[in-house]
C-alpha positions in Angstrom: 21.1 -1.2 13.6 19.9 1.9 15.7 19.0 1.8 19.3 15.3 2.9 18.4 14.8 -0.1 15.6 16.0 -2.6 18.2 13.4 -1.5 20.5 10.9 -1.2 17.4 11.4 -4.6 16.6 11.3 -5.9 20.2 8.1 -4.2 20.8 6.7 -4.9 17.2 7.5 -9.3 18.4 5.6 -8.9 21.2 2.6 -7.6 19.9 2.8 -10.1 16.6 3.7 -12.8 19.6 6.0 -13.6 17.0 9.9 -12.8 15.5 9.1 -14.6 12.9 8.7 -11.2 10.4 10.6 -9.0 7.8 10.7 -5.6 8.6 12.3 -3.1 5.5 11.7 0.7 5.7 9.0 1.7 4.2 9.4 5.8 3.8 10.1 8.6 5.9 9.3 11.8 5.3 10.3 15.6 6.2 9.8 15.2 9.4 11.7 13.0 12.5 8.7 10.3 12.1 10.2 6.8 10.0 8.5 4.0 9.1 9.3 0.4 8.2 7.3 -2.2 6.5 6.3 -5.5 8.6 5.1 -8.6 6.9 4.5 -11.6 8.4 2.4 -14.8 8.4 -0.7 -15.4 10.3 -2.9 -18.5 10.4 -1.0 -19.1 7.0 -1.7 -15.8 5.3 0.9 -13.2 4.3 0.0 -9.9 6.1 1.8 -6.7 5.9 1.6 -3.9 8.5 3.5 0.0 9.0 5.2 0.9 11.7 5.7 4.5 12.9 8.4 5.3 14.6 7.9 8.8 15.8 10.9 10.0 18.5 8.7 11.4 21.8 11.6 14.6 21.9 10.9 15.4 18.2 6.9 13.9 17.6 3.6 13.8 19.2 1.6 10.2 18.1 -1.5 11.6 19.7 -2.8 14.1 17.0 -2.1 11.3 14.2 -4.3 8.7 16.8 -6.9 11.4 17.2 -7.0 12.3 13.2 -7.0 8.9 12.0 -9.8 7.6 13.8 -11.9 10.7 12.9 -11.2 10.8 9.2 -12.3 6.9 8.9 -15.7 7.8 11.2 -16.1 9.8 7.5 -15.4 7.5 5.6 -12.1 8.2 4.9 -9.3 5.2 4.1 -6.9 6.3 6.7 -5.1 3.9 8.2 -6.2 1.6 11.5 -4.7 1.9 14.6 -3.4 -1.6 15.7 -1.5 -1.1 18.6 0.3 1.8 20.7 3.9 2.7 22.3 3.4 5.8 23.7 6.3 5.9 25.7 8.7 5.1 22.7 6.5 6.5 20.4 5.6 3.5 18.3 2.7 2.9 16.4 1.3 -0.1 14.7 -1.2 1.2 11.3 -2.9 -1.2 8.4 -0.3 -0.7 5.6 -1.9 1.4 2.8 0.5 -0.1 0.0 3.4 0.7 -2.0 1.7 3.1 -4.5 1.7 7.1 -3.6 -0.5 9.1 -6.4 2.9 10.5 -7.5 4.3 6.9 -9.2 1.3 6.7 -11.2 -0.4 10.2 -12.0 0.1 10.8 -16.1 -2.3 11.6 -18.7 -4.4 8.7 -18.6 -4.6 8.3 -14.7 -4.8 11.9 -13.6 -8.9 12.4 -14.0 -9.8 9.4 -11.7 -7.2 9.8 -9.7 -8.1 13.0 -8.6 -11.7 12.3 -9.3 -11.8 10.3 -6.1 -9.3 12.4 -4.5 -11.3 15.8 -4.5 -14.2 13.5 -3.4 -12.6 12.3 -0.2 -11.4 15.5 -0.3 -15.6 16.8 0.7 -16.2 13.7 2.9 -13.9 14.5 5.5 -14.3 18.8 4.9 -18.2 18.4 5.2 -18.8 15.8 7.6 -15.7 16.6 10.1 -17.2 16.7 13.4 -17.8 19.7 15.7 -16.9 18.1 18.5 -13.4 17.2 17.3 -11.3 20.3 17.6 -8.4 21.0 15.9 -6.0 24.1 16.0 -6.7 26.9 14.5 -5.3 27.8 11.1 -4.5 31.3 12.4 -3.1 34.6 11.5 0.1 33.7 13.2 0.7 30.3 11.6 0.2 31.4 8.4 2.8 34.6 8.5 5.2 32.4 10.6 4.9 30.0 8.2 5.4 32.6 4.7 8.3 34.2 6.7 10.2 30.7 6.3 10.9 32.1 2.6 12.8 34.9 3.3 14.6 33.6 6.1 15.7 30.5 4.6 15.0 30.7 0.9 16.6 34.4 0.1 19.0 34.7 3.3 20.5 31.6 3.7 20.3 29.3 0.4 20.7 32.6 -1.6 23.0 34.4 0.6 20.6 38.0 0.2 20.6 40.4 2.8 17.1 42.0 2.9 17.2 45.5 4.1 14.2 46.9 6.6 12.3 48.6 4.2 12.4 45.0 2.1 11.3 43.3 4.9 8.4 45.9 5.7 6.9 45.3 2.3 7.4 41.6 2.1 5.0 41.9 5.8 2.7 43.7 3.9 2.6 41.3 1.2 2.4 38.0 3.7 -0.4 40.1 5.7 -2.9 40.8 2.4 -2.6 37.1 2.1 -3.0 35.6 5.5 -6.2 37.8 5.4 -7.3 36.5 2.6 -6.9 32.9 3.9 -8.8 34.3 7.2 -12.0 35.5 5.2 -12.5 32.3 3.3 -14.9 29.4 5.0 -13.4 27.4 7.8 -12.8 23.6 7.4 -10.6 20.8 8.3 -7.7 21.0 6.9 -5.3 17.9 6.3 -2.3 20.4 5.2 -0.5 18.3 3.4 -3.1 16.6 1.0 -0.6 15.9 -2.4 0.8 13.2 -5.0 3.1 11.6 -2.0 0.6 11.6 1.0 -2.4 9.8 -1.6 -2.0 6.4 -2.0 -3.1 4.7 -5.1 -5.2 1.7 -4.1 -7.6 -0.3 -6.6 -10.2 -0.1 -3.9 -11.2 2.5 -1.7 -9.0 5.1 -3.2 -7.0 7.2 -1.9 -5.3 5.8 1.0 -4.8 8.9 3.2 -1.6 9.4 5.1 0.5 12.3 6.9 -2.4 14.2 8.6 -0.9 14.5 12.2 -1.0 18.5 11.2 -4.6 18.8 10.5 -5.9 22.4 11.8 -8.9 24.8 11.1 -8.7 26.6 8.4 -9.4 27.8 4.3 -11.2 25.6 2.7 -9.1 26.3 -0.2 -6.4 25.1 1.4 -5.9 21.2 0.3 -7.2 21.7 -3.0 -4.5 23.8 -4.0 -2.1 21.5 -2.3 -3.7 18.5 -4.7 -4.3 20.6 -7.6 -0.5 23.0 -7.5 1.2 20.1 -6.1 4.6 21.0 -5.1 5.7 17.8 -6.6 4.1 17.4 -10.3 2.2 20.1 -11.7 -0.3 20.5 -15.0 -1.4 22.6 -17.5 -3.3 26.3 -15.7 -7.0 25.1 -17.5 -6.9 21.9 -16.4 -6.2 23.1 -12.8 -9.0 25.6 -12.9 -11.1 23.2 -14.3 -10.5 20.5 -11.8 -11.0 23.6 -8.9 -14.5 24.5 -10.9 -15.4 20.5 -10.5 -14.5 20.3 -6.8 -16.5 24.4 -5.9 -19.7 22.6 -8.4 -19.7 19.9 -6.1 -20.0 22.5 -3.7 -23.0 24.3 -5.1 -24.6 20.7 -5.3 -24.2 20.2 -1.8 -25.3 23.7 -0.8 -21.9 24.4 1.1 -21.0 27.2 -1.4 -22.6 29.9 0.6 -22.5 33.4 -1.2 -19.6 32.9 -3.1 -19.2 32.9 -6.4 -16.9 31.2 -8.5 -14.7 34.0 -9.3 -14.5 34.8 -5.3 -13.5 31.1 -5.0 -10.7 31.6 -8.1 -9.3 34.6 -6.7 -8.9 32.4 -2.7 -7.8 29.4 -4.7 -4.7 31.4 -6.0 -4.1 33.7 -3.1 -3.9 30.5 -1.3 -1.3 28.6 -3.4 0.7 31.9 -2.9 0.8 31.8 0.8 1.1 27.6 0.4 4.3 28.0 -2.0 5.8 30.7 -0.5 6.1 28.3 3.1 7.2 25.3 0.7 10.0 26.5 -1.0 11.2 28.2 2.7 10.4 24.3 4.3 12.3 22.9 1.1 15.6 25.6 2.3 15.7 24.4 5.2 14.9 20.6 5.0 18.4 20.8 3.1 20.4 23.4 5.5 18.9 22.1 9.1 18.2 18.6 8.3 20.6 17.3 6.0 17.9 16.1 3.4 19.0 18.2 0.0 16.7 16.3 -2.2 13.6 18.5 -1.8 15.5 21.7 -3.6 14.7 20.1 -7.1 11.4 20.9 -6.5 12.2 24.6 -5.6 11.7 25.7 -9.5 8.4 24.0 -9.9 7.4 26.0 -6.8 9.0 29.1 -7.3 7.1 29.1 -11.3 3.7 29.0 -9.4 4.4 31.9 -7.8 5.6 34.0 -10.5 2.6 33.0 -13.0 -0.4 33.2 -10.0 1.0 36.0 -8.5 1.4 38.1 -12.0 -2.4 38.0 -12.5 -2.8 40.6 -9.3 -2.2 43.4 -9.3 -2.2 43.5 -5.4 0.8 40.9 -5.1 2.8 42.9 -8.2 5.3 43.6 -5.2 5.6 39.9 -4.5 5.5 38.8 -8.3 8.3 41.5 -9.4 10.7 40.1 -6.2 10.0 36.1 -6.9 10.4 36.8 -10.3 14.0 38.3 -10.2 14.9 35.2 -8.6 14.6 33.0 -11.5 
């Protein structure tokens, strides 16, 4: 047993007033943050509760706090805030279940699934409110974040040396698409909103979870996360046909502005390029810096959606001709 679970667990009796529980882990993720699984019983019902356990050095509990409470003001099925450690960094959340979209998405499942997901998806984009700021999805995050690529995809999992002119034109490339990103409409952004952060629940579904990163930013942004999910992936029609359903609901809503569906197509894409590009750099170095090698079988998946998006532009034939010498 860890120093930090010892402390979990004494803070986690105190606020049950009981040790009387079973804690198990119940998932951690890509970051420091871990969490366990409490259950207990409480005027003779079985209860079950998450606990975060989110190192102060390495994570910040207040954004998560902040976010949570905002996306359930919109109806979103984020999880409650019980109780607070901020010193140690604990938290105390309503368990969402055992069942992220990714154990149960096939063929049958995948249209309400992501039905409801693309309609959560617009409650918390259109009714986020003004008053609660996040950060800004800026130029600078997203290049920072598409330069993770060639710094820890193609120099140090693939051992390439990339010369200054190489490096020139990849900046180039990165900048055409962070502009892109720039121009599209500004929303709230969840940043990770895929198979593993949806929980499948048989009422108010999804359960959201892992939105401590929210910012400002494309509106395209989470639907290419759903739709080119890093982590399962589906036929090109049935992605564009899903990204047509969510940009009608649009329309119907009168949030579409002046763009047209093709407009929307082409930020959809450009989007997934600039998304893919950071995941497959993140996935590098999740195994390199942090010891966790399991994320590099998703590299291929990843790396395919930027070969077959980033072929149908002519504009990113730089980027498509490099990715696609990888493979």
């Amino acid at each position: 047993m860890d120093d930090r679970l010892a402390a979990l667990e004494q803070w986690v009796s105190g606020v049950l007033g009981t040790t009387k529980y079973q804690i198990e882990p119940a998932s951690a993720d890509a970051s420091f943050r871990r969490y366990f699984r409490i259950q207990f019983t409480d005027q003779e019902r079985t209860k079950s509760r998450i606990v975060m356990d989110a190192p102060p050095g390495q994570e910040d509990t207040a954004p998560f706090i902040a976010i949570a409470e905002t996306l359930r003001s919109c109806g979103v099925n984020a999880p409650e805030v019980y109780a607070i450690e901020p010193t140690e960094g604990f938290l105390l959340l309503s368990d969402l279940g055992h069942t992220p979209y990714l154990m149960v998405l096939d063929r049958e499942s995948v249209k309400p699934l992501y039905e409801d997901a693309i309609q959560t998806l617009l409650q918390f984009q259109l009714q986020w409110p003004k008053s609660h700021r996040l950060p800004p999805y800026d130029h600078k995050l997203l290049m920072s974040e598409m330069e993770l690529f060639p710094v820890w995809y193609l120099q140090r999992h693939l051992g390439k040396t990339i010369s200054e002119p190489e490096q020139q034109q990849w900046r180039q490339q990165f900048e055409l698409l962070a502009a892109q990103a720039l121009q599209q409409p500004q929303v709230a952004v969840h940043r990770d909103y895929h198979s593993r952060n949806l929980m499948a629940l048989e009422s108010a579904n999804p359960g959201v979870i892992d939105f401590q990163d929210a910012v400002w930013g494309p509106i395209t942004y989470d639907l290419v996360s759903l739709l080119r999910d890093c982590y399962i992936d589906w036929p090109r029609n049935e992605v564009e046909a899903w990204a047509a359903h969510y940009y009608q609901r649009l329309v119907e809503k009168g949030q579409s502005g002046t763009i047209s569906w093709e407009q929307f197509l082409h930020g959809f894409d450009w989007m997934g390029v600039q998304r893919h590009l950071k995941a497959v750099g993140i996935f590098a170095r999740l195994n390199h810096r942090d010891g966790k090698p399991g994320y590099l079988q998703d590299i291929p998946r990843t790396l395919n959606y930027l070969v077959e998006v980033s072929g149908r532009y002519p504009a990113l034939a730089p980027l498509h001709q490099w990715v696609r010498e990888l493979g």
